[in-house]
C-alpha positions as a LaTeX table, in Angstrom:
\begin{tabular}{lrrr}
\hline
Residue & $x$ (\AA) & $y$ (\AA) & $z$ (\AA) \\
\hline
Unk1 & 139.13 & $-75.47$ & 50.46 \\
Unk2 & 141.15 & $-72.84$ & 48.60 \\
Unk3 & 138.42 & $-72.41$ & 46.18 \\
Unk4 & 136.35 & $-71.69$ & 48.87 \\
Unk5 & 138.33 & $-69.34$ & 50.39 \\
Unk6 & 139.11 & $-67.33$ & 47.26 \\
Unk7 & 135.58 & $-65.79$ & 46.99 \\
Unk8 & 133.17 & $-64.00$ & 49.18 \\
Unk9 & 129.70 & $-65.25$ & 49.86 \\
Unk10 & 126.69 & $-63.37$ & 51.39 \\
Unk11 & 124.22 & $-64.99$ & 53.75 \\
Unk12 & 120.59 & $-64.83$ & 51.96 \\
Unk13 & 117.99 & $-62.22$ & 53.15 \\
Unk14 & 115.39 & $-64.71$ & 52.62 \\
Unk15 & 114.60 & $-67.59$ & 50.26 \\
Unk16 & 115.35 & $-67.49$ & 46.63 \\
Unk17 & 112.68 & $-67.94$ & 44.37 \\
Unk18 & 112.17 & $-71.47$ & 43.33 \\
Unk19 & 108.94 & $-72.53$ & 41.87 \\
Unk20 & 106.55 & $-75.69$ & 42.29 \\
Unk21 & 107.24 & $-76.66$ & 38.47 \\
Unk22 & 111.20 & $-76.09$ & 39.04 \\
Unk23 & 111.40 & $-78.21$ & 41.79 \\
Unk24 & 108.50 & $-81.20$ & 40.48 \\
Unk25 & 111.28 & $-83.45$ & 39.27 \\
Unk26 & 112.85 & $-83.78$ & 42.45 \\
Unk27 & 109.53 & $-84.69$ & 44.42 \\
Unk28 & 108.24 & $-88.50$ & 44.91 \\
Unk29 & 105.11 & $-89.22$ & 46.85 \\
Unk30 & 106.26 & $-88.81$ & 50.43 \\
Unk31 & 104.54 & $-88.94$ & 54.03 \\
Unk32 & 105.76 & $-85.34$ & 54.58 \\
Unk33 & 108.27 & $-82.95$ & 52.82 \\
Unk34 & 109.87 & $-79.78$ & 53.98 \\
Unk35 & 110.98 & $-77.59$ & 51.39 \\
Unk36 & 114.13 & $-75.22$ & 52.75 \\
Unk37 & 114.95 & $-72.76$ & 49.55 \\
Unk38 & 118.53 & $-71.17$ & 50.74 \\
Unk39 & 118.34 & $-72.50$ & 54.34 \\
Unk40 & 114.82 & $-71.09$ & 55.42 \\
Unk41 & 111.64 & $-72.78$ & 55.13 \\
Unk42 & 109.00 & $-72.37$ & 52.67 \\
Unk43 & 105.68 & $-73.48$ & 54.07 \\
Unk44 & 103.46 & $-72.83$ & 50.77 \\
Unk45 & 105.92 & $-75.57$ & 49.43 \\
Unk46 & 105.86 & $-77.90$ & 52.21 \\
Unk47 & 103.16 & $-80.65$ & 53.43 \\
Unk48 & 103.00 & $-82.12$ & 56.59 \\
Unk49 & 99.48 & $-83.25$ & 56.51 \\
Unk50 & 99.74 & $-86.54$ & 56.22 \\
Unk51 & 101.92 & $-87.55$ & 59.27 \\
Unk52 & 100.69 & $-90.18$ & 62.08 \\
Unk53 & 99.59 & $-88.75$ & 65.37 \\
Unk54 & 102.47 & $-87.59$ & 67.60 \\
Unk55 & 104.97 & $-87.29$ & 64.43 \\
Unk56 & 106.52 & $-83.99$ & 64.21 \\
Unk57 & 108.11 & $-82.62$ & 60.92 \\
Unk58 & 108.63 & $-78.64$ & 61.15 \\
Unk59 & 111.50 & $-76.18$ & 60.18 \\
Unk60 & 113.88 & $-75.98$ & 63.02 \\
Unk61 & 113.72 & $-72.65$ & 63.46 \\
Unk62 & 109.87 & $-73.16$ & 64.42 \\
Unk63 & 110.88 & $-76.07$ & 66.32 \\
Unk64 & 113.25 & $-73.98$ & 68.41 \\
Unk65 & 110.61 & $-71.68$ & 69.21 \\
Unk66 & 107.74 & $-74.15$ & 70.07 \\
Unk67 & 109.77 & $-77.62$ & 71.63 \\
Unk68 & 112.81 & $-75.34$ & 73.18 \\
Unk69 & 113.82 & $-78.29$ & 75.56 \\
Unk70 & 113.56 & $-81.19$ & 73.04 \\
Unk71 & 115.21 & $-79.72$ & 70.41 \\
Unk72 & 117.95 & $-78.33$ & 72.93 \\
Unk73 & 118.47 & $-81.84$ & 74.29 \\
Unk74 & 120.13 & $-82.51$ & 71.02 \\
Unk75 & 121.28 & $-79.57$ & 68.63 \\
Unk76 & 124.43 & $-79.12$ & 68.39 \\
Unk77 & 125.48 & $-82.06$ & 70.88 \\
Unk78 & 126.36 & $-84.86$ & 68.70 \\
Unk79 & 128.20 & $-83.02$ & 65.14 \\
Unk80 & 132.17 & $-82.38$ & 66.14 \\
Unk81 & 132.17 & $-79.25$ & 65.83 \\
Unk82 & 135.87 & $-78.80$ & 67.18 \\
Unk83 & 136.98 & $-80.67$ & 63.95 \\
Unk84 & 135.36 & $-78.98$ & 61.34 \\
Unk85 & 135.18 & $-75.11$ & 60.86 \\
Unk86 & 132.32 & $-75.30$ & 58.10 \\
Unk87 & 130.35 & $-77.10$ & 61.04 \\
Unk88 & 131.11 & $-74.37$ & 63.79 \\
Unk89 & 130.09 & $-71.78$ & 61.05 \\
Unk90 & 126.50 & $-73.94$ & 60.63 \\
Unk91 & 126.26 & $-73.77$ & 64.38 \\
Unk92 & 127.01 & $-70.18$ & 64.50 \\
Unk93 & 124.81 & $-68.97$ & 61.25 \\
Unk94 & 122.45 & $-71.40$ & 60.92 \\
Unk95 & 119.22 & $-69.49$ & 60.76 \\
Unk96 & 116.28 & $-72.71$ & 59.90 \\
Unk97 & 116.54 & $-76.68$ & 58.26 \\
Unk98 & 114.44 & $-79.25$ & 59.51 \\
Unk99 & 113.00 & $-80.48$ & 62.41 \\
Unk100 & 112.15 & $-84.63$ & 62.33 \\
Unk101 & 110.42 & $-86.05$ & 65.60 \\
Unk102 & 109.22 & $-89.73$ & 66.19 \\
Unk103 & 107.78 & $-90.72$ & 69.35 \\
Unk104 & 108.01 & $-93.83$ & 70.66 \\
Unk105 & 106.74 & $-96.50$ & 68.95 \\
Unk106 & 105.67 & $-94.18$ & 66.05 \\
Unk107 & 106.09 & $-95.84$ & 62.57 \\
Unk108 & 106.19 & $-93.95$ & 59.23 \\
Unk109 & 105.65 & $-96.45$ & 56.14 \\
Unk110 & 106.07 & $-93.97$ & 53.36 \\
Unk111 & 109.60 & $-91.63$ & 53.11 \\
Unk112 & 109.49 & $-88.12$ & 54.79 \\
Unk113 & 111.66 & $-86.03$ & 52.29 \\
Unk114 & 113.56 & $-83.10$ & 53.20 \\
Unk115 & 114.27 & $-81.13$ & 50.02 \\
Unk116 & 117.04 & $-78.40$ & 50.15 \\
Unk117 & 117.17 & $-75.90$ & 47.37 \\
Unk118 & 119.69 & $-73.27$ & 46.43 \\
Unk119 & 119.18 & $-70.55$ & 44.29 \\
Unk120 & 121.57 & $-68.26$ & 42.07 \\
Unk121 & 122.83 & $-64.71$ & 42.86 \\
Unk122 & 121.54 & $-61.88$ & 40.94 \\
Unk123 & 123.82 & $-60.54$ & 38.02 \\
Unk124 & 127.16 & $-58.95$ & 39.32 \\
Unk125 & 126.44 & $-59.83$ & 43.11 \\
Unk126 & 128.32 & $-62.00$ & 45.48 \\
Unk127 & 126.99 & $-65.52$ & 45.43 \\
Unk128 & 125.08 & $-66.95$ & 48.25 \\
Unk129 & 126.14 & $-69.27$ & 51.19 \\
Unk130 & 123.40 & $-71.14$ & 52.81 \\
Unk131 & 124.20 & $-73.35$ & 56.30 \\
Unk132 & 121.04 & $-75.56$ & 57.02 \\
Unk133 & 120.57 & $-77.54$ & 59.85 \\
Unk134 & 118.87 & $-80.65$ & 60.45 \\
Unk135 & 117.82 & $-82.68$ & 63.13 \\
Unk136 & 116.44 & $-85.88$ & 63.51 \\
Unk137 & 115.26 & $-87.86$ & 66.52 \\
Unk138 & 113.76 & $-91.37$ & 66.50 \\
Unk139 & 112.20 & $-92.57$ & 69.70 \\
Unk140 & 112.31 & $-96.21$ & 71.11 \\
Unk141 & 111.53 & $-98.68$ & 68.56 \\
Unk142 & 110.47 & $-96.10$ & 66.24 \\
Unk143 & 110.76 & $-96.43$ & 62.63 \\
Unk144 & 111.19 & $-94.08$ & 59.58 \\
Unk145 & 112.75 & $-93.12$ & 56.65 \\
Unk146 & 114.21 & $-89.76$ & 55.65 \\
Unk147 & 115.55 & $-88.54$ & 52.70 \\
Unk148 & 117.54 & $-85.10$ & 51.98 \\
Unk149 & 117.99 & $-84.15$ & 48.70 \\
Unk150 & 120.39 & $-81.04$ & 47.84 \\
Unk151 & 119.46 & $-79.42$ & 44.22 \\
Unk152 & 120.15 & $-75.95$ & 42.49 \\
Unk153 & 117.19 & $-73.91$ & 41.18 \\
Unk154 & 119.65 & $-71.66$ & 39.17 \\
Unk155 & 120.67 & $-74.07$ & 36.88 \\
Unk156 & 123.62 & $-76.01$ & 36.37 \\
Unk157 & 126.25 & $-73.65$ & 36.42 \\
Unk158 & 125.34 & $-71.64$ & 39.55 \\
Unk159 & 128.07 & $-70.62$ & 42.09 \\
Unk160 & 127.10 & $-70.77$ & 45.63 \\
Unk161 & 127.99 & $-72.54$ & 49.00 \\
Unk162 & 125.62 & $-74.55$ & 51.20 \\
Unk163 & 127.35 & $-76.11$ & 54.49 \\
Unk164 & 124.31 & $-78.45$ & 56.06 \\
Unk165 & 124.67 & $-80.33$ & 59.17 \\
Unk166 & 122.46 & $-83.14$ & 60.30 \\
Unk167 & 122.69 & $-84.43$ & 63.32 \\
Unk168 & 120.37 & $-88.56$ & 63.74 \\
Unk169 & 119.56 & $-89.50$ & 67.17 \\
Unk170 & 118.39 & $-92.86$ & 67.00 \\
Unk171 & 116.84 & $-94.50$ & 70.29 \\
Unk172 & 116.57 & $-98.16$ & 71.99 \\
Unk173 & 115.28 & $-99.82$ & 69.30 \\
Unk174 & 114.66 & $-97.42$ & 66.51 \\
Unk175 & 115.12 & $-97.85$ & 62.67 \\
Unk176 & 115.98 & $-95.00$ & 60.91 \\
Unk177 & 116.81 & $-95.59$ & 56.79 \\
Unk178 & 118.28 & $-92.20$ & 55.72 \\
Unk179 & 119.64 & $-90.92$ & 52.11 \\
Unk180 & 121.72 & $-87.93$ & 51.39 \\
Unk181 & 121.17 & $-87.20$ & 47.41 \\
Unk182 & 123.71 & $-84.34$ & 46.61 \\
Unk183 & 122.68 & $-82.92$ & 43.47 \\
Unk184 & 123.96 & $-79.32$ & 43.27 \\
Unk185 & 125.41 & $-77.35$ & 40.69 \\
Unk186 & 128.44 & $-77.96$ & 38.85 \\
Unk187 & 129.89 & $-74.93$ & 39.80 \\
Unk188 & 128.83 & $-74.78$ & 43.51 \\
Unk189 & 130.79 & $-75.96$ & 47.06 \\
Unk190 & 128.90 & $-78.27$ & 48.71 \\
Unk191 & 130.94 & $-78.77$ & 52.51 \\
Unk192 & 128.27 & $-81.00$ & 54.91 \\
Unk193 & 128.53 & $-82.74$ & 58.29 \\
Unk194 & 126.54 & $-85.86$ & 59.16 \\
Unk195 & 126.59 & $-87.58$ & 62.54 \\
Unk196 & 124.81 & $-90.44$ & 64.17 \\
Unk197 & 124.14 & $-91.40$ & 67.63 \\
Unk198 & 122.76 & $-94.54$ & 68.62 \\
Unk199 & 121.55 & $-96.21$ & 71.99 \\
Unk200 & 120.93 & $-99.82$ & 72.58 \\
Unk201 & 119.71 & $-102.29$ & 69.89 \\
Unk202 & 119.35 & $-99.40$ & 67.05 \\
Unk203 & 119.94 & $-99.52$ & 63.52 \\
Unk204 & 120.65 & $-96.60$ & 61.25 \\
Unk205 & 120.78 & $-97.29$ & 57.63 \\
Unk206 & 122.63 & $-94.08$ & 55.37 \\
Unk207 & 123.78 & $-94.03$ & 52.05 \\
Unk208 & 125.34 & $-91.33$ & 50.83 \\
Unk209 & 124.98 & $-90.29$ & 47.05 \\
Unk210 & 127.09 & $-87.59$ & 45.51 \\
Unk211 & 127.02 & $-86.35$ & 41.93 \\
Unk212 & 126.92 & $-82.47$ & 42.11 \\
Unk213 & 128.97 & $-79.40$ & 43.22 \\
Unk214 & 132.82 & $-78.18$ & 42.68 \\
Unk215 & 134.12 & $-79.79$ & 45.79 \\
Unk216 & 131.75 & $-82.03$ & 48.28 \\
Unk217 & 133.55 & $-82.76$ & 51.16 \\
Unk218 & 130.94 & $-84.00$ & 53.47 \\
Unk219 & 132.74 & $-85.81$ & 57.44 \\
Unk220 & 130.59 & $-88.66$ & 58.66 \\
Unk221 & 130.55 & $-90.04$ & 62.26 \\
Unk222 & 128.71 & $-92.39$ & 64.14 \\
Unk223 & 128.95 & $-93.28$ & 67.75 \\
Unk224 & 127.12 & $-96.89$ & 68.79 \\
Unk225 & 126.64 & $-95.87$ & 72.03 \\
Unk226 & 124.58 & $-98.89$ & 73.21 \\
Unk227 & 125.06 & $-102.29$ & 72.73 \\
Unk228 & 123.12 & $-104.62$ & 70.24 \\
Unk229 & 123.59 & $-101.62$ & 67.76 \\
Unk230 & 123.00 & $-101.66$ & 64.07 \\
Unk231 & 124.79 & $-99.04$ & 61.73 \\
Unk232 & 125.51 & $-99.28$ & 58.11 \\
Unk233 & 126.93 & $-96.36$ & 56.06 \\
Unk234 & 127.53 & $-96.64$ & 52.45 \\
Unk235 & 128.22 & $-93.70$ & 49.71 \\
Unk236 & 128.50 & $-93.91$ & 45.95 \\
Unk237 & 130.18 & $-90.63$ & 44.45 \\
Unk238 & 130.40 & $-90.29$ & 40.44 \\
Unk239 & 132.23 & $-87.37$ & 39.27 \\
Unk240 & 134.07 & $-86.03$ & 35.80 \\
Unk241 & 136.00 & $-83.05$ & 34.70 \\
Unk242 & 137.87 & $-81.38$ & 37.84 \\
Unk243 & 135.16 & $-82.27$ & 40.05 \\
Unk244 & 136.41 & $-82.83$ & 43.64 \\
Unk245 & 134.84 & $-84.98$ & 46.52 \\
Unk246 & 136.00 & $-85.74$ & 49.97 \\
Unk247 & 134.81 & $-87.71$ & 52.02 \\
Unk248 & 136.16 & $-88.33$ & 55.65 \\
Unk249 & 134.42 & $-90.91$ & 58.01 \\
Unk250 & 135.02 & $-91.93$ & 61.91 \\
Unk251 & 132.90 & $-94.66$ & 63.01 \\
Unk252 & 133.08 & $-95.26$ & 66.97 \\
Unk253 & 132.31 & $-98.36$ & 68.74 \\
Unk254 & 131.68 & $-97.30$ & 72.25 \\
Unk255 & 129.78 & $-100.28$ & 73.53 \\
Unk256 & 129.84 & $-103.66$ & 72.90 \\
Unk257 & 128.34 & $-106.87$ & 71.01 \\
Unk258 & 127.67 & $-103.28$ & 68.30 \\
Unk259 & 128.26 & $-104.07$ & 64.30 \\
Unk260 & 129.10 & $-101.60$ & 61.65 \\
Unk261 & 129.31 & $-101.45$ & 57.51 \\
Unk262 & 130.83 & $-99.04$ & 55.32 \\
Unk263 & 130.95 & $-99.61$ & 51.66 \\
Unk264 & 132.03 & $-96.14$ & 49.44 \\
Unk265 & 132.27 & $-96.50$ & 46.47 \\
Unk266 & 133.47 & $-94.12$ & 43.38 \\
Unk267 & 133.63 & $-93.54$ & 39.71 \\
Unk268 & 135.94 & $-90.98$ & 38.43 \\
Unk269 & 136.18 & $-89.79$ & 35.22 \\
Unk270 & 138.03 & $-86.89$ & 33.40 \\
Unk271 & 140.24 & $-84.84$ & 35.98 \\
Unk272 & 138.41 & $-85.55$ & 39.01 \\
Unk273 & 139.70 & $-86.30$ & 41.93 \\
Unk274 & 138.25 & $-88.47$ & 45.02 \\
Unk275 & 139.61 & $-88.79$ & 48.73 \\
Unk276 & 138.30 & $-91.04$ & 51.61 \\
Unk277 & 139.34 & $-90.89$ & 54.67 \\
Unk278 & 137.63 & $-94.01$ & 57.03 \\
Unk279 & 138.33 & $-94.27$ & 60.54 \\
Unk280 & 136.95 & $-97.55$ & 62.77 \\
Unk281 & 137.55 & $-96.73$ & 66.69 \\
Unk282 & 137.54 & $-99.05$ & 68.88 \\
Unk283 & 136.78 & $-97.93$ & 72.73 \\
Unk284 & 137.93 & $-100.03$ & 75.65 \\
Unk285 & 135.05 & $-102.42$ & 76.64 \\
Unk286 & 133.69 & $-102.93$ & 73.40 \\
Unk287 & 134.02 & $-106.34$ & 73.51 \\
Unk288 & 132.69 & $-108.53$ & 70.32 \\
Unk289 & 132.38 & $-105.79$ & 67.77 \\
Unk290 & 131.78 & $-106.75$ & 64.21 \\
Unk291 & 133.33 & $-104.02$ & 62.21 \\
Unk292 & 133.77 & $-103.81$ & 58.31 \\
Unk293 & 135.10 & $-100.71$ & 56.02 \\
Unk294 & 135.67 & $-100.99$ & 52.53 \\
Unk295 & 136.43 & $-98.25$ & 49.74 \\
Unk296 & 136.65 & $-99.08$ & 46.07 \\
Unk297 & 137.25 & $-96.41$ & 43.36 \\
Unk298 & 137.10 & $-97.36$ & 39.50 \\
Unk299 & 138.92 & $-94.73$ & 37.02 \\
Unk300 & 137.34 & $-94.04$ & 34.01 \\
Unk301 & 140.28 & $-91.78$ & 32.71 \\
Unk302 & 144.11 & $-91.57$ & 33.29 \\
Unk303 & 143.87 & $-88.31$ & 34.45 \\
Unk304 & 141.55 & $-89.05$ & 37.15 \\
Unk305 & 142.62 & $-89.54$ & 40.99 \\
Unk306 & 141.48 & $-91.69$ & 43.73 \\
Unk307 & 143.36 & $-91.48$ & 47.39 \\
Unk308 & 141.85 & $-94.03$ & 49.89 \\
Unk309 & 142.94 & $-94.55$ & 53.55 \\
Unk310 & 140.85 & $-96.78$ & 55.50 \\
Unk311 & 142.26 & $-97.04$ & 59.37 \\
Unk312 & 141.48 & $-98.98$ & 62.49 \\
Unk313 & 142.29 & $-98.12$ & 66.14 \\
Unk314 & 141.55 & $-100.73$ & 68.29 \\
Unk315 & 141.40 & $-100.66$ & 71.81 \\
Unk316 & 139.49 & $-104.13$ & 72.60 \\
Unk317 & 140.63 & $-107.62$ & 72.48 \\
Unk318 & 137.71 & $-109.90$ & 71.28 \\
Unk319 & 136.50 & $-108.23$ & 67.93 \\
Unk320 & 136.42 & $-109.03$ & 64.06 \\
Unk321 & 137.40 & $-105.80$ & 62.11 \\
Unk322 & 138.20 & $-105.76$ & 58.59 \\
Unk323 & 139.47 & $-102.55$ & 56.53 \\
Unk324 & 140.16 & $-102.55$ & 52.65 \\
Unk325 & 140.43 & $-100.11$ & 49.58 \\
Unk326 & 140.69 & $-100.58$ & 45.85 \\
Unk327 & 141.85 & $-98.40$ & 43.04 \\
Unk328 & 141.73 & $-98.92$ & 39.75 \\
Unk329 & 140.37 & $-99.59$ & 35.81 \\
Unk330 & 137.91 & $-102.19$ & 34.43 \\
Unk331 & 139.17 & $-105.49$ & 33.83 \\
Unk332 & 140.25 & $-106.00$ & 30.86 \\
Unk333 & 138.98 & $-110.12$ & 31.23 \\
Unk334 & 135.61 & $-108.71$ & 31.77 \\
Unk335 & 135.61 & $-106.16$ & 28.92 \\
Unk336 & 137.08 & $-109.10$ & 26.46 \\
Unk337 & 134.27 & $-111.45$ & 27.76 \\
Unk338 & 131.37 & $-109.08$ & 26.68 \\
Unk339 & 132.79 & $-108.26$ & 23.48 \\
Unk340 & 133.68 & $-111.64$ & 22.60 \\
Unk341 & 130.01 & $-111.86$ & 22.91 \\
Unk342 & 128.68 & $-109.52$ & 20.54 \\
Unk343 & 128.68 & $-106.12$ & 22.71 \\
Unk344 & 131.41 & $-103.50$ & 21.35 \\
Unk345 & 134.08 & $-102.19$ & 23.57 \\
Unk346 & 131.97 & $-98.72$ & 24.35 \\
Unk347 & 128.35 & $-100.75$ & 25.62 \\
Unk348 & 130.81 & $-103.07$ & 27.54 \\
Unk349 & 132.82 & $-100.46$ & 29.99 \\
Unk350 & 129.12 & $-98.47$ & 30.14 \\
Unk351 & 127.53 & $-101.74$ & 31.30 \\
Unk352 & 130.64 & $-102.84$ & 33.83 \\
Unk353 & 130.54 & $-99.66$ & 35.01 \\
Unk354 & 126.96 & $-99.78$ & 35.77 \\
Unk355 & 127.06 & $-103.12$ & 37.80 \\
Unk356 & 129.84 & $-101.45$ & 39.85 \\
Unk357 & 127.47 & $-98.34$ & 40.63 \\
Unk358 & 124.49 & $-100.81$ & 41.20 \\
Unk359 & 126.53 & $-102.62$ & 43.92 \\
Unk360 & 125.29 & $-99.65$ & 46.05 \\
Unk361 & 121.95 & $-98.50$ & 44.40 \\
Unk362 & 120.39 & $-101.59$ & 44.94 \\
Unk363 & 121.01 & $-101.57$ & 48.75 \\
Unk364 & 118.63 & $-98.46$ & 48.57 \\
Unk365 & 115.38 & $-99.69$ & 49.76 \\
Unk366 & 113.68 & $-95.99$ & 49.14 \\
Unk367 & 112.37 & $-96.89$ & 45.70 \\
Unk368 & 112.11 & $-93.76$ & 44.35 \\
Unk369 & 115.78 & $-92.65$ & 44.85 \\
Unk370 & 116.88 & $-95.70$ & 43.73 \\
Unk371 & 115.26 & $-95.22$ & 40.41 \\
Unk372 & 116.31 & $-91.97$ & 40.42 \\
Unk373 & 119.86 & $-92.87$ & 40.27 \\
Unk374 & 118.87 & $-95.63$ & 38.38 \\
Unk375 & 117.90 & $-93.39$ & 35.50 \\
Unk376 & 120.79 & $-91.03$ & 36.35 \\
Unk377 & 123.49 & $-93.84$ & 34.95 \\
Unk378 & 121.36 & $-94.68$ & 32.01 \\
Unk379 & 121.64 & $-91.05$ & 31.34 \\
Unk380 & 125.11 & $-90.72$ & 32.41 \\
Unk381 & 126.94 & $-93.15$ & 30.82 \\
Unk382 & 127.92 & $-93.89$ & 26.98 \\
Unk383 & 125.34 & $-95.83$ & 25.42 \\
Unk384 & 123.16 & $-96.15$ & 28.30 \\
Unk385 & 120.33 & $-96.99$ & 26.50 \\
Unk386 & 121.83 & $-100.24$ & 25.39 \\
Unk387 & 122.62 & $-100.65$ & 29.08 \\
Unk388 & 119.04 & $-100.41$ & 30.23 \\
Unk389 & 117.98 & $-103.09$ & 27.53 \\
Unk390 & 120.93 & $-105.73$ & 29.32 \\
Unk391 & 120.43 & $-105.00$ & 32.39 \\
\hline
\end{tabular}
């Protein structure tokens, strides 16, 4: 965090400007969206008009005010705040984010989309650090799907820091499909906390996507606090240049007959640099866990750097966990089989490199962010176009 801690940032006096047309290509038709512009809400941006009865989407900082005692039942008791500074400084700062609701037996079909925008520093000031703070809570047997999305409304190069937590309380029962789309500025930090909790028979779907920012470090956690739980994590990070992101994980089975699935995976390409850190725990009890991590990182560049350290701590004696990581190049085999086919050497790394990425964007069942990434690696990579066509 050196970079970080080289500069000053000032908190914002109120939300940046960031206009309807600025912010259109990040929108998809959605059941409700909250619009948060430098961690405070914007209401004239927002709709919540088309939610089912009893569904409550809302900035947090109106939440707090209206629903004191169900919003202090949760915030701030499930994100480890003792291991992570940039979360105790969310905690302490945090000033609105997002509010999500479901009662019981409430059921969302179409996305709820939480959009987070941040917005450049006037000329010769000190850039801006914005801390926003989610929460979601999903009644029993509840169902929805959320999706944040982190963008920069002063353009590509802007320099500022946003440090969100989001805390997902998931019920008996519930289904909750989330997805984190980090898609700041090149220039900007981008330092996040994420943390499940889940009671009996609940399943939490999350994938993470990262292809923004300076550094992203972002520390995930789940706790399957009930048995019969459900929880599936995966995270697909594509970076270049020096772009840095970090990604440390703890996963804790705390009940039993629980199962849990991590697949991260990475592309790295000029000087970038990648680290995962993935921690399975095992608590005493937790008898017949099912338990599966997995980390695989594909280099693009011989300057680029992947560090992977998947752990397990076991404390139970009748489970199945499994832990692996890869680093590495495209196969050569695979690169000679698609030429020796009439595809030159360029259209047949862009293409391999594509099926790796769509290992993970096709587990996305939010259509709209999936072909939003979708069109993000046709764009991305070297004769994309041609990719499209095969693919």
């Amino acid at each position: 965090v050196r970079p970080v801690t080289e500069r000053s940032f000032r908190r914002a006096g109120g939300p940046g400007e960031a206009t309807a047309e600025a912010l259109a290509p990040h929108l998809f038709d959605a059941a409700a969206r909250l619009v948060i512009v430098d961690g405070l809400l914007v209401p004239e941006l927002s709709d919540t008009a088309g939610l089912p009865a009893g569904v409550v989407v809302q900035g947090l900082a109106r939440a707090l005010a209206e629903r004191p005692e169900a919003v202090a039942r949760h915030l701030g008791r499930h994100a480890r705040a003792e291991d992570n500074p940039f979360t105790l400084l969310n905690t302490a700062f945090f000033a609105d984010g997002a509010y999500v609701e479901l009662p019981a037996g409430a059921v969302v079909e179409a996305p709820i989309q939480l959009l987070f925008v941040s917005t450049a520093a006037a000329e010769g000031e000190e850039p801006l650090a914005s801390r926003p703070r989610t929460l979601i809570v999903a009644g029993e047997a509840s169902q929805a799907k959320v999706v944040e999305t982190y963008v920069s409304a002063g353009g590509r190069d802007a320099v500022y820091l946003v440090s969100p937590v989001t805390e997902l309380v998931a019920g008996p029962g519930a289904v909750v499909d989330h997805v984190k789309l980090q898609k700041d500025a090149r220039r900007a930090f981008h330092l996040a906390a994420f943390q499940v909790r889940q009671e009996r028979s609940a399943t939490v779907t999350s994938h993470a996507l990262s292809i923004g920012a300076a550094i992203a470090r972002t520390d995930v956690g789940a706790v399957l606090a009930g048995e019969g739980g459900d929880c599936t994590l995966n995270g697909l990070y594509v970076v270049d240049g020096e772009q840095l992101v970090d990604t440390h994980m703890r996963v804790d089975h705390a009940a039993a007959h629980c199962s849990s699935h991590e697949l991260y995976k990475g592309i790295l390409d000029g000087k970038s640099r990648a680290v995962f850190n993935g921690l399975i725990h095992v608590h005493p009890g937790a008898q017949k866990t099912d338990a599966k991590q997995t980390n695989r990182n594909l280099l693009l560049s011989s300057g680029a750097l992947a560090a992977s350290n998947p752990q397990l701590e076991i404390f139970a004696d009748d489970v199945r966990c499994t832990h692996g990581s890869t680093v590495g190049q495209l196969d050569e085999d695979a690169v000679f089989y698609l030429r020796s086919r009439g595809i030159g050497a360029e259209a047949a790394s862009s293409l391999l490199t594509y099926a790796f990425a769509s290992d993970v964007v096709q587990r996305i069942a939010i259509e709209p962010v999936r072909r939003d990434l979708e069109e993000f690696l046709f764009a991305r990579l070297p004769l994309g176009e041609v990719v499209r066509q095969a693919v």
